[in-house]
N, C-alpha and C positions, 0 to 999 in steps of 0.2 A: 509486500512492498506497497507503499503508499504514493500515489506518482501523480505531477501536477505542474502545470505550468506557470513559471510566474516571470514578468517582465520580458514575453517571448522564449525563455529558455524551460528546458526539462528538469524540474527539481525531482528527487524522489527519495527516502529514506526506509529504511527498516521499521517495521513496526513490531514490539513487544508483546502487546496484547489487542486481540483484533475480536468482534462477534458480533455474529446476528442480532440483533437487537427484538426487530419485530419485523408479523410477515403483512400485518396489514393496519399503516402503512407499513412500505417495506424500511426500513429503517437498519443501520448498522453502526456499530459503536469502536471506535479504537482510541489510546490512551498515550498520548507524544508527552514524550518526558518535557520540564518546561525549560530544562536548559539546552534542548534541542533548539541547533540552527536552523534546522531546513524546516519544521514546524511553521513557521510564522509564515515565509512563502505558500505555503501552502494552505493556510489558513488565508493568508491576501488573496489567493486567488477563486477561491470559494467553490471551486468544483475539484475534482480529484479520481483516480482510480485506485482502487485494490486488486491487486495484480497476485493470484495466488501462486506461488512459486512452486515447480517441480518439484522431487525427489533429487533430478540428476541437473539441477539449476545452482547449486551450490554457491558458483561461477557470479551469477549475477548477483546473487543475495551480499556476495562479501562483495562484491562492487559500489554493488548502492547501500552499505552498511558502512561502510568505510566515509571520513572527514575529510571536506578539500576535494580540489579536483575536478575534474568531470568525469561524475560516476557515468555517465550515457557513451561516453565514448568509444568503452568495446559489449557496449549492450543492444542487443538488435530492440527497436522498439516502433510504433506505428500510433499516431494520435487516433483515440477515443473519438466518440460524439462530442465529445464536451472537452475536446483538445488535449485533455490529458495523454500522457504516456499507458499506449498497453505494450508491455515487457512481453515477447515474442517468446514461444514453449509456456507459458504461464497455464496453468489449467481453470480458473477462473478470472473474468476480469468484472469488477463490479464496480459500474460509473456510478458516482453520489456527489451530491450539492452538502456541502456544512450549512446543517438545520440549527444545530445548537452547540454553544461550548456552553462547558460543567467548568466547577475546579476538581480539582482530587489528587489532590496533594501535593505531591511534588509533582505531577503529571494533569494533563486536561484530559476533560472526558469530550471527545467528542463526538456529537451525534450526525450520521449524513442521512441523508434521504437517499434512495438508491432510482438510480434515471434508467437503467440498464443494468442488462447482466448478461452473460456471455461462458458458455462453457467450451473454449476449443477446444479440448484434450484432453481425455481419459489418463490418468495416470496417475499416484501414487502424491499426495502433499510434501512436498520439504519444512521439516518441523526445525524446533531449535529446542533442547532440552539439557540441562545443568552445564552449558557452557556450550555443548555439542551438537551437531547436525545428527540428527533420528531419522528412524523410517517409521511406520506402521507395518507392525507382523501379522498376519492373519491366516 
């Protein structure tokens, strides 16, 4: 989940494709479709979180994935350094500045700078594969 503040409120959406980019600088890259709403908020506000989502977070992912509304409503969350939203049970949360927009095609490429990073909790990623929420078997 991609989470960010803009005009005082909590915006935050779904992210499809998210990655490391680079570790020095630290650098990370994710891909907002361009007919995404909450995008441009999030882009206005220039700083942002990645909030890695549980296994057993399901709950929040279809919250903040969902159009309309106020996704933050039954979501417990706690402002960042950098004001952004960190989504509570998350197992990663990684603060970053938008260093650069790309195009790429129907979607932006965008690159953040990473200000922080944060692992509260040991636990298993929430994936999303051919329509469906996945684990990791091991």
């Amino acid at each position: 989940m991609i989470t960010a503040v803009h005009d005082g409120a909590p915006v935050g959406m779904a992210c499809q494709s998210f990655t490391s980019l680079s570790l020095e600088p630290a650098y990370i890259s994710f891909a907002p479709a361009l007919t995404s709403t909450t995008w441009p908020r999030i882009r206005a506000a220039g700083t942002f979180v990645v909030n890695v989502l549980a296994a057993d977070q399901q709950d929040v992912c279809r919250a903040m994935g969902r159009s309309g509304g106020d996704k933050f409503a039954d979501v417990d969350w706690a402002p960042a350094r950098n004001g952004a939203p960190r989504l509570a049970g998350s197992i990663a949360w990684i603060e970053a500045d938008v260093d650069h927009i790309l195009p790429g095609g129907d979607h932006e490429i965008v690159i953040g700078r990473v200000s922080e990073l944060e692992l509260p909790r040991d636990a298993a990623p929430l994936l999303f594969y051919k329509g469906a929420y996945a684990g990791i078997s091991g």
